[in-house]
Biopython code that builds the backbone (N, CA, C, O; Angstrom):
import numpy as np
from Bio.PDB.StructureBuilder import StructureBuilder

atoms = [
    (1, "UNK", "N", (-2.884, 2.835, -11.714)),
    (1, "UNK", "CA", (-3.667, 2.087, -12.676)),
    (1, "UNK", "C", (-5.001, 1.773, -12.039)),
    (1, "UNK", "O", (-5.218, 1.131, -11.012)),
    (2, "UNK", "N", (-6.043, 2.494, -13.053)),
    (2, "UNK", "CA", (-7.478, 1.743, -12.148)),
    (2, "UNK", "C", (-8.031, 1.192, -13.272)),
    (2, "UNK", "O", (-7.782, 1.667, -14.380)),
    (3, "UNK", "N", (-8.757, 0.241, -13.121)),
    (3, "UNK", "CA", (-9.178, -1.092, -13.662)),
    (3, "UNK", "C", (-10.533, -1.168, -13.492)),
    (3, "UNK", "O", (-10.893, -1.298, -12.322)),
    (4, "UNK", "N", (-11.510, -1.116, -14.452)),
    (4, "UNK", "CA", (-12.729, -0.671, -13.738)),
    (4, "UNK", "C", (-13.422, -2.142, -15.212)),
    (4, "UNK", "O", (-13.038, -2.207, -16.380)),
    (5, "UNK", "N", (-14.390, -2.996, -14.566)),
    (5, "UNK", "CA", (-14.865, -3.676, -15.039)),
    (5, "UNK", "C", (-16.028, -4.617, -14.508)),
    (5, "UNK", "O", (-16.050, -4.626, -13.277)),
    (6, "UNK", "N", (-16.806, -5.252, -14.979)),
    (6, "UNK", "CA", (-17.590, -6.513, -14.542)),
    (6, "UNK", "C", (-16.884, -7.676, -13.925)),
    (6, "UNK", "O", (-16.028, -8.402, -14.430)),
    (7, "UNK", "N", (-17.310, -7.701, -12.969)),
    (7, "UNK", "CA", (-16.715, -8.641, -12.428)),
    (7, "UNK", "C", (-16.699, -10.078, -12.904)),
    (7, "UNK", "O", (-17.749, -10.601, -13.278)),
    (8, "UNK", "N", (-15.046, -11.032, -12.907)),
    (8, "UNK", "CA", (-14.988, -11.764, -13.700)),
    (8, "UNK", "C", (-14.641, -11.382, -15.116)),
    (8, "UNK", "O", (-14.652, -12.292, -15.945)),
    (9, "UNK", "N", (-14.374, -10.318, -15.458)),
    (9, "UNK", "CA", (-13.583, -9.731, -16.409)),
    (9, "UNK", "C", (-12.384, -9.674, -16.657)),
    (9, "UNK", "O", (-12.014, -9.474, -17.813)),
    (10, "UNK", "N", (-11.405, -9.853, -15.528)),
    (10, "UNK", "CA", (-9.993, -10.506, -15.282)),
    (10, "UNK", "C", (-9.121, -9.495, -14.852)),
    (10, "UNK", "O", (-7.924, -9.779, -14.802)),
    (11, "UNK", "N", (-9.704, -7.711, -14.344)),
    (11, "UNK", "CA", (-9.066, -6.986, -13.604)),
    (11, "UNK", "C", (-7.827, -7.295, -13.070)),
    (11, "UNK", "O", (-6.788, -6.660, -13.252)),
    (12, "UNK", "N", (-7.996, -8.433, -12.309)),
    (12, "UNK", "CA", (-7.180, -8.855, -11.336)),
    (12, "UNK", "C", (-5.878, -9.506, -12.223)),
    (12, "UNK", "O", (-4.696, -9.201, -12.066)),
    (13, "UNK", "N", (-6.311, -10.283, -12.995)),
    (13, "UNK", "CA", (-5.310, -11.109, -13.395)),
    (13, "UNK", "C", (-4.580, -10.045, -14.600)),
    (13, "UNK", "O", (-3.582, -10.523, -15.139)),
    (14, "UNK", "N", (-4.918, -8.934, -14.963)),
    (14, "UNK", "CA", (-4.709, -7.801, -15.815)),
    (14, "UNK", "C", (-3.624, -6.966, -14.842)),
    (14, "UNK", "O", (-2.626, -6.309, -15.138)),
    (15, "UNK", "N", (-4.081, -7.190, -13.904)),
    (15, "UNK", "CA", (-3.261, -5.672, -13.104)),
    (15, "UNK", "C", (-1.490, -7.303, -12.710)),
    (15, "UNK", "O", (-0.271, -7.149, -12.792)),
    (16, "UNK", "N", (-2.085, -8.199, -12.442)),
    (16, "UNK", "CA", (-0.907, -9.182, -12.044)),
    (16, "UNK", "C", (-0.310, -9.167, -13.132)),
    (16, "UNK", "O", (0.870, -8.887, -12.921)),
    (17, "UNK", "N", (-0.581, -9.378, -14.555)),
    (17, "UNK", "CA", (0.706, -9.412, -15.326)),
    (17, "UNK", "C", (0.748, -8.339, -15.763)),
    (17, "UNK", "O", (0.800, -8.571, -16.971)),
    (18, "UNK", "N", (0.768, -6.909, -15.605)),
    (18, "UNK", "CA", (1.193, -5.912, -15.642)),
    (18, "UNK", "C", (2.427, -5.879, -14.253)),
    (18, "UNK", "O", (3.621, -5.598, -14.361)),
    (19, "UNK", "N", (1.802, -6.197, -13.198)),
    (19, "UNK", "CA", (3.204, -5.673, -12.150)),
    (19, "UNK", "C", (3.767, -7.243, -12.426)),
    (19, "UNK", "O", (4.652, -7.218, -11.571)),
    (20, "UNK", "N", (3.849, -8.265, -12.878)),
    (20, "UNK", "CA", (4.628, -9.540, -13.005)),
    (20, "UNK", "C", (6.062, -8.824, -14.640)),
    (20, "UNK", "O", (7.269, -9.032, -14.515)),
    (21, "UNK", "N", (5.574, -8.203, -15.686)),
    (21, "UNK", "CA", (6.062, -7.268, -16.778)),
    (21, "UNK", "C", (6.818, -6.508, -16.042)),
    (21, "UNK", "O", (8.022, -6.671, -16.240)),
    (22, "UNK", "N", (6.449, -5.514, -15.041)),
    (22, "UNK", "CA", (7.106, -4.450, -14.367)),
    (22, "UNK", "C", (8.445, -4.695, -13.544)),
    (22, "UNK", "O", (9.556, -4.191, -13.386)),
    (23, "UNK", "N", (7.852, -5.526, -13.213)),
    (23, "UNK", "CA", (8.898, -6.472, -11.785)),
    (23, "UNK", "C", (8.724, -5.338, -10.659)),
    (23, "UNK", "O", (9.381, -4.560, -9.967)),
    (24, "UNK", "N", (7.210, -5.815, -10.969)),
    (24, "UNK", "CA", (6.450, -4.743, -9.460)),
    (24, "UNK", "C", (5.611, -6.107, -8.649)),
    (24, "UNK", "O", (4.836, -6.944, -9.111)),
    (25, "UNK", "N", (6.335, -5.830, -6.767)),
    (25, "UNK", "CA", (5.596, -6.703, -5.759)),
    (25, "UNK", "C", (4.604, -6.134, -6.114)),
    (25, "UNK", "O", (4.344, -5.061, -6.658)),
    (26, "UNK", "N", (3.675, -7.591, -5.476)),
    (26, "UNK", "CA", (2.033, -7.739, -5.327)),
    (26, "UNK", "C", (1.654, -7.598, -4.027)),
    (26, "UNK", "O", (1.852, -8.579, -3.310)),
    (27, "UNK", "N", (0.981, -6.279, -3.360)),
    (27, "UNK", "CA", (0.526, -6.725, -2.129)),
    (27, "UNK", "C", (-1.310, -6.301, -1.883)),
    (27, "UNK", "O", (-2.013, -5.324, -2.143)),
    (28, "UNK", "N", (-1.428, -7.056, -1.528)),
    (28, "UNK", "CA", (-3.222, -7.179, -1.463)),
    (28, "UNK", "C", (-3.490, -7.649, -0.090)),
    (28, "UNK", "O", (-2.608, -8.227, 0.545)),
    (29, "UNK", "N", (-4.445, -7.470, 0.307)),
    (29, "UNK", "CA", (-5.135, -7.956, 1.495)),
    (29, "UNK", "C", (-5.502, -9.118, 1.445)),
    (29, "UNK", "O", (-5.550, -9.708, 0.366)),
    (30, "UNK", "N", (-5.949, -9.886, 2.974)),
    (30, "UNK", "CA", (-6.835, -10.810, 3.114)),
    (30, "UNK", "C", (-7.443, -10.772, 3.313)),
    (30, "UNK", "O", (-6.970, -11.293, 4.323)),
    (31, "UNK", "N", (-9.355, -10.553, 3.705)),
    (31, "UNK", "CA", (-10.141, -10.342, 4.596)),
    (31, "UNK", "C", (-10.462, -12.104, 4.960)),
    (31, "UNK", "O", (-10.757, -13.079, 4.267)),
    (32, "UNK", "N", (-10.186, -11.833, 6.636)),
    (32, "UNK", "CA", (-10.812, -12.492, 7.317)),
    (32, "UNK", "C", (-12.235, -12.464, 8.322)),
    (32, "UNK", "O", (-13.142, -11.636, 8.241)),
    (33, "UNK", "N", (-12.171, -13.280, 9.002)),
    (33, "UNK", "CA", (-13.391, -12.848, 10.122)),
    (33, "UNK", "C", (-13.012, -12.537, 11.200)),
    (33, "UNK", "O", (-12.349, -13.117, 12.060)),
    (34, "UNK", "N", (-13.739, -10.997, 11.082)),
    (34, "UNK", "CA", (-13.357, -10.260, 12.207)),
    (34, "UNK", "C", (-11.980, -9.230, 11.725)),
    (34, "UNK", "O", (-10.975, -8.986, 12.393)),
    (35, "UNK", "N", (-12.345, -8.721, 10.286)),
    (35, "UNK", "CA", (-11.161, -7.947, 9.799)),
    (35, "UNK", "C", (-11.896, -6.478, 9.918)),
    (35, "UNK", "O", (-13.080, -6.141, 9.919)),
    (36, "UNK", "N", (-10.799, -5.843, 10.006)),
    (36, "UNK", "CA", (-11.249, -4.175, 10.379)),
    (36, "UNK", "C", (-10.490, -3.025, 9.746)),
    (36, "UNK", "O", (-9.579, -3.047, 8.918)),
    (37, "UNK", "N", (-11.244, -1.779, 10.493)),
    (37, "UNK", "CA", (-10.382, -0.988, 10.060)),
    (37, "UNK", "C", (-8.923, -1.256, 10.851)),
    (37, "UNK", "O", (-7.932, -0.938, 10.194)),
    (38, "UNK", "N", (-8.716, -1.733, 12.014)),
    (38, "UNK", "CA", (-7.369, -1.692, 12.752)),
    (38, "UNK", "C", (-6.642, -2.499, 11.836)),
    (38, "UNK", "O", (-5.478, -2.208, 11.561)),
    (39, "UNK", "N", (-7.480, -3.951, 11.099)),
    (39, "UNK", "CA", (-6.310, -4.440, 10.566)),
    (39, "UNK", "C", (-5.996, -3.976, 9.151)),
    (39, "UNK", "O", (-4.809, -4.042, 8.834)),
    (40, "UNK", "N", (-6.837, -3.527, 8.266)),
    (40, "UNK", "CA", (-6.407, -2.415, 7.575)),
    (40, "UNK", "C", (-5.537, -1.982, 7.773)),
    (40, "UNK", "O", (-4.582, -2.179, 7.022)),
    (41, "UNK", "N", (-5.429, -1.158, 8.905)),
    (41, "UNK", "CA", (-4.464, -0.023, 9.214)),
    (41, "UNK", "C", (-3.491, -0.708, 9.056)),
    (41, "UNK", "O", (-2.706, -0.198, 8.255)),
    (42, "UNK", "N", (-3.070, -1.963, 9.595)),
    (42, "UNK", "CA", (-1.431, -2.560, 9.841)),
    (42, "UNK", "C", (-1.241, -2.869, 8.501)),
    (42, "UNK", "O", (-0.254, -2.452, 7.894)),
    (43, "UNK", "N", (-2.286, -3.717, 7.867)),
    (43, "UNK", "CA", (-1.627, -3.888, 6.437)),
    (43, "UNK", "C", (-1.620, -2.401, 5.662)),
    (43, "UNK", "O", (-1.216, -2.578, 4.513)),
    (44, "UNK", "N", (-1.880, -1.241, 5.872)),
    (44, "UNK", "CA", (-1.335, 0.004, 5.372)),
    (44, "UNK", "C", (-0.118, -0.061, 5.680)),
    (44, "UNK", "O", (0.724, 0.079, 4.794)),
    (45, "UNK", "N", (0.211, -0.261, 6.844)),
    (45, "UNK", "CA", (1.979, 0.303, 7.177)),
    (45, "UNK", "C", (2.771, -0.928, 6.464)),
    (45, "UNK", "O", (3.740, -0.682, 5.745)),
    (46, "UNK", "N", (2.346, -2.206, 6.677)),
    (46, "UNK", "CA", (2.867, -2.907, 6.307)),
    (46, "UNK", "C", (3.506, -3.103, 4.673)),
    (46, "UNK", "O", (4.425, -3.766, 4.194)),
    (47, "UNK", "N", (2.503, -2.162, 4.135)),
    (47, "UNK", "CA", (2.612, -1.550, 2.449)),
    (47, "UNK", "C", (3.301, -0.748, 2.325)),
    (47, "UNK", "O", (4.287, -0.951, 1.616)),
    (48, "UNK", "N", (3.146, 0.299, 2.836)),
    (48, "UNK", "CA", (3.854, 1.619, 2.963)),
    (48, "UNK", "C", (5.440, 1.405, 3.422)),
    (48, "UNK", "O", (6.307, 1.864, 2.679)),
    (49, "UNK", "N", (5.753, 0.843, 4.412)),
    (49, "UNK", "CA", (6.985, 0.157, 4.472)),
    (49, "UNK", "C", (7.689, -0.656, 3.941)),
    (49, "UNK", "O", (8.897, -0.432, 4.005)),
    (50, "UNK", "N", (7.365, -1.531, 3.434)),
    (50, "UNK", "CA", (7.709, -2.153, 2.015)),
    (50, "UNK", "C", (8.205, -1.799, 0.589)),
    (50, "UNK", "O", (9.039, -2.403, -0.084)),
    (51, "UNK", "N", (7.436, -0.580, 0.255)),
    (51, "UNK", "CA", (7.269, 0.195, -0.774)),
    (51, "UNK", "C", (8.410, 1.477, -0.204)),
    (51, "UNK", "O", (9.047, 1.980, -1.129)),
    (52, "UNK", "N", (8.612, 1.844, 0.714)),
    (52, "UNK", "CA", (9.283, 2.781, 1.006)),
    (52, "UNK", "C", (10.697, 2.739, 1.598)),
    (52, "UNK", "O", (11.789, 3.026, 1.107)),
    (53, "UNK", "N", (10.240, 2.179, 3.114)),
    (53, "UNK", "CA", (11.871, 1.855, 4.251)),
    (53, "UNK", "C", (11.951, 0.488, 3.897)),
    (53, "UNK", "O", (13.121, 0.206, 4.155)),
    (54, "UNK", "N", (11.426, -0.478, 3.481)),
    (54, "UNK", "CA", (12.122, -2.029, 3.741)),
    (54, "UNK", "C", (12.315, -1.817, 2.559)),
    (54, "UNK", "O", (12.341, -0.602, 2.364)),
    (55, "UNK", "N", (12.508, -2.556, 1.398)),
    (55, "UNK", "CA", (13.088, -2.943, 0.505)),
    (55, "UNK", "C", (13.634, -1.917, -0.606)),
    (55, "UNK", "O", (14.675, -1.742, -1.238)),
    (56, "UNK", "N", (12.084, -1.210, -0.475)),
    (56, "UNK", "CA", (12.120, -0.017, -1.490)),
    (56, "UNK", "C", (12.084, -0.416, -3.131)),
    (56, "UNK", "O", (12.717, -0.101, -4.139)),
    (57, "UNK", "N", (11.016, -1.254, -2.800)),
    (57, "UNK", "CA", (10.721, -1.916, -4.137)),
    (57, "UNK", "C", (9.430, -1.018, -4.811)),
    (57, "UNK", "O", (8.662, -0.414, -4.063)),
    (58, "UNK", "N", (9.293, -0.994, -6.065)),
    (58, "UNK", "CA", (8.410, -0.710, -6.409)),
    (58, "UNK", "C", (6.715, -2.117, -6.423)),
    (58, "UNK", "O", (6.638, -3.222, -6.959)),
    (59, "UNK", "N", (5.826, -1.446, -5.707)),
    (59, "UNK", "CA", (4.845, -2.626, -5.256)),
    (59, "UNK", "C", (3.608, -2.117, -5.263)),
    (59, "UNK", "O", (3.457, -1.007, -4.752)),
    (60, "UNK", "N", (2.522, -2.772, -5.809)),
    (60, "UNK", "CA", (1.022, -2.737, -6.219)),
    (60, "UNK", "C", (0.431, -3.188, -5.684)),
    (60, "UNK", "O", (0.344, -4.402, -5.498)),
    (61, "UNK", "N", (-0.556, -1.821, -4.988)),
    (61, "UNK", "CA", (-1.376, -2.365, -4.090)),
    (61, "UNK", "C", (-2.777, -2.702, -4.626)),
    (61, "UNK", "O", (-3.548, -1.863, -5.093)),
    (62, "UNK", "N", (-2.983, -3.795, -4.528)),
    (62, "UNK", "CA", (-4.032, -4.667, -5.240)),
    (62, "UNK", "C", (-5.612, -4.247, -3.933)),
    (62, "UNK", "O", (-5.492, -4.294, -2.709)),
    (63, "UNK", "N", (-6.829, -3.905, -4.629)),
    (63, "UNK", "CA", (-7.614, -3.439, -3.695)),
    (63, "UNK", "C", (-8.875, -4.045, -4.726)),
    (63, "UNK", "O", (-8.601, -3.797, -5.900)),
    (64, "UNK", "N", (-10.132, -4.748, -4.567)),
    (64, "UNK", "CA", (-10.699, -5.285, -5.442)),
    (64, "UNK", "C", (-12.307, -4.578, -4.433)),
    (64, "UNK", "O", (-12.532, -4.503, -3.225)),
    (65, "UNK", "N", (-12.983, -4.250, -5.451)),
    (65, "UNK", "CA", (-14.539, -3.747, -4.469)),
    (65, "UNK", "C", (-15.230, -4.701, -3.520)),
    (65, "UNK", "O", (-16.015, -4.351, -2.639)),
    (66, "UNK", "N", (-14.960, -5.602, -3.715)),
    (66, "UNK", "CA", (-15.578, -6.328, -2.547)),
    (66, "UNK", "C", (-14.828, -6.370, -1.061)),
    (66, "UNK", "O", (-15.316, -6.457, 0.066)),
    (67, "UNK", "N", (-13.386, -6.269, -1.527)),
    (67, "UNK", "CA", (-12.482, -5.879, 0.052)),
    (67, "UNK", "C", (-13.240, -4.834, 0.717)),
    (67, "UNK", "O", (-13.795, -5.151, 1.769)),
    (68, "UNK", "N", (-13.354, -3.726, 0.321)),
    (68, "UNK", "CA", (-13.904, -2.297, 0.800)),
    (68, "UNK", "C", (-15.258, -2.503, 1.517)),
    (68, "UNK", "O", (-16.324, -2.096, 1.056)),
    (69, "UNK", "N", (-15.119, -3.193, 2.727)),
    (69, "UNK", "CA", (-15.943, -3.229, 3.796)),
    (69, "UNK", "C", (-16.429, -1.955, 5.020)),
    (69, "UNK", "O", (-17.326, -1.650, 5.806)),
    (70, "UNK", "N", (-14.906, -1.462, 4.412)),
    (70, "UNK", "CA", (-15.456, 0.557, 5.662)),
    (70, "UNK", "C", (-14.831, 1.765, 4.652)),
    (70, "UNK", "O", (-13.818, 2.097, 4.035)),
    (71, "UNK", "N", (-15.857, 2.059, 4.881)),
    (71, "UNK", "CA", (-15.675, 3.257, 3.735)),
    (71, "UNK", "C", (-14.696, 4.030, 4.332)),
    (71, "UNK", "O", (-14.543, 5.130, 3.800)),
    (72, "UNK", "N", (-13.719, 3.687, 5.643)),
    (72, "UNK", "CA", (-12.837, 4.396, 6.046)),
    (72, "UNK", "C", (-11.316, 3.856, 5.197)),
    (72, "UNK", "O", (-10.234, 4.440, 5.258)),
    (73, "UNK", "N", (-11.670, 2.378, 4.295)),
    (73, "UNK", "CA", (-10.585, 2.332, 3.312)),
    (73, "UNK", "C", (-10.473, 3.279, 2.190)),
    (73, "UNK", "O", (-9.481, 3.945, 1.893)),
    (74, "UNK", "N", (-11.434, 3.256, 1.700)),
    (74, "UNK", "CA", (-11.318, 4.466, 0.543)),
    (74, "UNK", "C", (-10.698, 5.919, 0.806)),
    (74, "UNK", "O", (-9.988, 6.608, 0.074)),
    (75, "UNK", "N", (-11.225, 6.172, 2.163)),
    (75, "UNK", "CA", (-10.509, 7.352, 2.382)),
    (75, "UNK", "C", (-8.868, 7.171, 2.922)),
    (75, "UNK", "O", (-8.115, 8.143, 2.964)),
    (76, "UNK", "N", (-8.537, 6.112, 3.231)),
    (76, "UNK", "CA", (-7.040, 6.055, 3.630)),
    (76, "UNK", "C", (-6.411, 6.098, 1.754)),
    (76, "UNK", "O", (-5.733, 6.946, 1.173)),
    (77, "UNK", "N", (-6.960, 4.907, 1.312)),
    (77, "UNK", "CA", (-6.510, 5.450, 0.136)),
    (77, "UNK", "C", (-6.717, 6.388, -1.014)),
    (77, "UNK", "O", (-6.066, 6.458, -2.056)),
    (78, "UNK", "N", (-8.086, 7.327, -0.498)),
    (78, "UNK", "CA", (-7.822, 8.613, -1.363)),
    (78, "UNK", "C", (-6.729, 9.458, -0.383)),
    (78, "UNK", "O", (-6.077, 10.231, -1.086)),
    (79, "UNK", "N", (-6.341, 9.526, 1.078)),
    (79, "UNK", "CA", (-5.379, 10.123, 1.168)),
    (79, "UNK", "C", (-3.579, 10.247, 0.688)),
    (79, "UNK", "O", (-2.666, 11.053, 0.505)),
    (80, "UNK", "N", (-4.009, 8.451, 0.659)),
    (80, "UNK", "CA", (-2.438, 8.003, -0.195)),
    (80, "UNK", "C", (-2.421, 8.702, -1.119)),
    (80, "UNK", "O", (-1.777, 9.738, -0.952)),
    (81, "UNK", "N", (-3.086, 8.505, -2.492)),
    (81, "UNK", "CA", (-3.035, 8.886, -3.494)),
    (81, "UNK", "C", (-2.650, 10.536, -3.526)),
    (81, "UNK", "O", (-1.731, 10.979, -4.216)),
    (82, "UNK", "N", (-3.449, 11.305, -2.723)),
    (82, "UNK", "CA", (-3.662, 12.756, -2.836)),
    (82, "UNK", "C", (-2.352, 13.334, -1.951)),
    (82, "UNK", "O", (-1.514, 14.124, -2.387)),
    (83, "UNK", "N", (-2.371, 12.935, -1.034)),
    (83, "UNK", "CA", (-1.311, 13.473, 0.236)),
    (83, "UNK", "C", (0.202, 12.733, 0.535)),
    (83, "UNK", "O", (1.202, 13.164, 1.109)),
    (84, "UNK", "N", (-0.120, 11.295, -0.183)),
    (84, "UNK", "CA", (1.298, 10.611, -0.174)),
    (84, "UNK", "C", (1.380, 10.064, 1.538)),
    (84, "UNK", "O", (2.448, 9.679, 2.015)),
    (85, "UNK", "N", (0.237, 10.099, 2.249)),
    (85, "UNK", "CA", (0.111, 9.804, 3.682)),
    (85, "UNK", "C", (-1.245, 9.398, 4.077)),
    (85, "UNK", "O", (-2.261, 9.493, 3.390)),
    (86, "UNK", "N", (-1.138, 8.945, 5.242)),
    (86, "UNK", "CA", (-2.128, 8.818, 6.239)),
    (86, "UNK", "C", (-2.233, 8.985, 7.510)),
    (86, "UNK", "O", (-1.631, 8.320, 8.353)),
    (87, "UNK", "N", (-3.295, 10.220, 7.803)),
    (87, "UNK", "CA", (-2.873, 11.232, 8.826)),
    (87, "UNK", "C", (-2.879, 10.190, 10.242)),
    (87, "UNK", "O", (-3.995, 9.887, 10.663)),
    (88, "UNK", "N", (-1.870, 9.734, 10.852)),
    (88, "UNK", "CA", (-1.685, 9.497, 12.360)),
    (88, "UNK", "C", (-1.862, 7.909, 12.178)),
    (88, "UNK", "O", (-2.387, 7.272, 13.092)),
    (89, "UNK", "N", (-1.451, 7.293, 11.061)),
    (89, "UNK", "CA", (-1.176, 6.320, 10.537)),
    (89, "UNK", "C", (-0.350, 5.307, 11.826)),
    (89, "UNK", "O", (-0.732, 4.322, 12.459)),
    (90, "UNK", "N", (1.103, 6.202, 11.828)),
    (90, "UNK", "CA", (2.098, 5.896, 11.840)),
    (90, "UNK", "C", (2.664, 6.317, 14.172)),
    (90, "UNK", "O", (2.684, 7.527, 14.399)),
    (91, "UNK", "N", (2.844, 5.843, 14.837)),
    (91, "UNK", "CA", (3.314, 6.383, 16.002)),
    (91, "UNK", "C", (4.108, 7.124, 15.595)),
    (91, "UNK", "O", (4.613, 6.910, 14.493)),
    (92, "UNK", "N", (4.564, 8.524, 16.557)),
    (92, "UNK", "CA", (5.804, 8.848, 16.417)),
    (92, "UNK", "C", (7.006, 8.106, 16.754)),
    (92, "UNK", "O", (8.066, 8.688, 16.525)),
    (93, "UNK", "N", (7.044, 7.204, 17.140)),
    (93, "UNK", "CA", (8.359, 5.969, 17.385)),
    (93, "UNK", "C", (8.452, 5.566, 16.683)),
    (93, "UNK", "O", (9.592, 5.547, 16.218)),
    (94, "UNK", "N", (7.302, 4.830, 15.900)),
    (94, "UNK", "CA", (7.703, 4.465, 14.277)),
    (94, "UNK", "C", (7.599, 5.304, 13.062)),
    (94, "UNK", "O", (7.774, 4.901, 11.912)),
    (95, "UNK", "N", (7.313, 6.448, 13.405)),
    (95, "UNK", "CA", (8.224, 7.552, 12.374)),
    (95, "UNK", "C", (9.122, 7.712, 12.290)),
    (95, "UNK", "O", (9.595, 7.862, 11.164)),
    (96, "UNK", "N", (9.786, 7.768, 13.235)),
    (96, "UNK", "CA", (11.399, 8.172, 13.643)),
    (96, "UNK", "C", (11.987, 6.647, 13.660)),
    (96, "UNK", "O", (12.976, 6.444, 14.365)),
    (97, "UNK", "N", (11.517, 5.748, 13.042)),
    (97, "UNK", "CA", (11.851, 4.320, 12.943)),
    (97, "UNK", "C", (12.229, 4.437, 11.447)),
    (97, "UNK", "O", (13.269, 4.523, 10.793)),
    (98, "UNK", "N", (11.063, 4.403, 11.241)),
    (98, "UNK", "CA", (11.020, 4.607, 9.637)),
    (98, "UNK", "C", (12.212, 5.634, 8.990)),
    (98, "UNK", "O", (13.167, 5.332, 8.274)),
    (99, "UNK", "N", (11.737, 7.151, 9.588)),
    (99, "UNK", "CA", (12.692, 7.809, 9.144)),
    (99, "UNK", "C", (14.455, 7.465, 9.147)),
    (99, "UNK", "O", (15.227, 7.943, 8.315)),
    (100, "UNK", "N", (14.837, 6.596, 10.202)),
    (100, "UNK", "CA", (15.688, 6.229, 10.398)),
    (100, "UNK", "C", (16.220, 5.563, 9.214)),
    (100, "UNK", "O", (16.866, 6.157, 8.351)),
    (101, "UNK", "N", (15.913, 4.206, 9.183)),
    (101, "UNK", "CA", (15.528, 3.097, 8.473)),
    (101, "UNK", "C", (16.027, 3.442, 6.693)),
    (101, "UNK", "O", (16.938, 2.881, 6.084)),
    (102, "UNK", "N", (14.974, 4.673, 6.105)),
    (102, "UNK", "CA", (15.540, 5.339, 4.733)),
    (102, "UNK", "C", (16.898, 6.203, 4.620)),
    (102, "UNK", "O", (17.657, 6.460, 3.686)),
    (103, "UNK", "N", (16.862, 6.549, 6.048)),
    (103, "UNK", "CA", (17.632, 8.392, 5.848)),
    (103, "UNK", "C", (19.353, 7.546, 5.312)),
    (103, "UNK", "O", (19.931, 8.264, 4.496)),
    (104, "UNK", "N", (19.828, 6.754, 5.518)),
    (104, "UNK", "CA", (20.865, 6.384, 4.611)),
    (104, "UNK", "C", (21.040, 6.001, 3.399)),
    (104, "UNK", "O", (22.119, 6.228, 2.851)),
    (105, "UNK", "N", (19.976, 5.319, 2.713)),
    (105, "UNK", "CA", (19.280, 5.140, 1.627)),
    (105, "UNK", "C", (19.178, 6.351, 0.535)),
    (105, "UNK", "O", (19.459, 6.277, -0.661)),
    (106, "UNK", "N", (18.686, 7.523, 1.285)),
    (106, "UNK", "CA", (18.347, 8.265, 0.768)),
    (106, "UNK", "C", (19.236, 9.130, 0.669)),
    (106, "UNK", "O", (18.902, 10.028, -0.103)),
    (107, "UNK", "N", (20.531, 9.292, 1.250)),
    (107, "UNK", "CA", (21.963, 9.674, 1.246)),
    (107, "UNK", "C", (22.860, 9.335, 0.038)),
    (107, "UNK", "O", (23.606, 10.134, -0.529)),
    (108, "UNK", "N", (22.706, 8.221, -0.231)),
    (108, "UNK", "CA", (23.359, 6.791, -1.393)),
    (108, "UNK", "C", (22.554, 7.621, -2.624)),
    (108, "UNK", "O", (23.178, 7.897, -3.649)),
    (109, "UNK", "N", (21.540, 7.896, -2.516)),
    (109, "UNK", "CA", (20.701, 8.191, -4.076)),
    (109, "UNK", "C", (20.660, 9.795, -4.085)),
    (109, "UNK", "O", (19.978, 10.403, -4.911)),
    (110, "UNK", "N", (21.438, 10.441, -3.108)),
    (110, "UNK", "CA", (21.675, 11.614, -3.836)),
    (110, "UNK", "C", (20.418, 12.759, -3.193)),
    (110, "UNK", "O", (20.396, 13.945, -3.524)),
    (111, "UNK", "N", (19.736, 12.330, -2.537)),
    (111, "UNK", "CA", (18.072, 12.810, -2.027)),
    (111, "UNK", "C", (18.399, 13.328, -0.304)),
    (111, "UNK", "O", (19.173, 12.851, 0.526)),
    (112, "UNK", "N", (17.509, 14.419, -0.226)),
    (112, "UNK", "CA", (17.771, 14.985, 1.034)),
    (112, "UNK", "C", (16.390, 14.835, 1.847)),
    (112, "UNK", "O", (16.307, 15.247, 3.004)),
]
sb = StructureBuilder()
sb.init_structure("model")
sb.init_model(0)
sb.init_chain("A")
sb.init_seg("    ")
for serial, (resi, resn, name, xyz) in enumerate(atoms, 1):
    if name == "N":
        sb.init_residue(resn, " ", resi, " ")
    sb.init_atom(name, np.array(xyz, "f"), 0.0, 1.0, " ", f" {name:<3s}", serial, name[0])
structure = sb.get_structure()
């Protein structure tokens, strides 16, 4: 879902009771001082894991134009979108964490 408007138009509160209807988590950022691409990055995994190996909920990632401080977010999330990844995102320890983590999950639902 993209949401494209004037700001103060209520995007935000549009996309919340759409995933509040869905019984889709909300996860969005904070920017603080002194926020980066590194912490980006963690709140990527921290999404991506959520949405995938922890709960396996369906969850909306809330991203508003003024967050987008490095144009290296846009490209993590045009890779989500396009590739379903983010290249070197992830250690290989916590791949094989992760992978762990689903691969029974994904046994239960019939998925290889």
């Amino acid at each position: 879902l993209l949401l494209v408007g004037v700001g103060g138009s209520g995007r935000s509160s549009c996309a919340r009771i759409c995933a509040c209807m869905s019984e889709t988590a909300e996860f969005d950022i904070a920017l603080t001082k002194g926020y980066g691409i590194d912490a980006f990055r963690e709140d990527e995994k921290k999404f991506l894991i959520s949405a995938g190996a922890g709960a396996a909920k369906a969850t909306m990632f809330l991203l508003n134009d003024t967050q987008i401080i490095n144009e290296t977010f846009l490209e993590d999330i045009n890779n989500i979108l396009n590739a379903g990844e983010v290249p070197s995102l992830f250690p290989n320890d916590e791949v094989e964490r992760v992978i762990g983590d689903t691969r029974a999950r994904a046994k239960e639902e019939g998925r290889s």
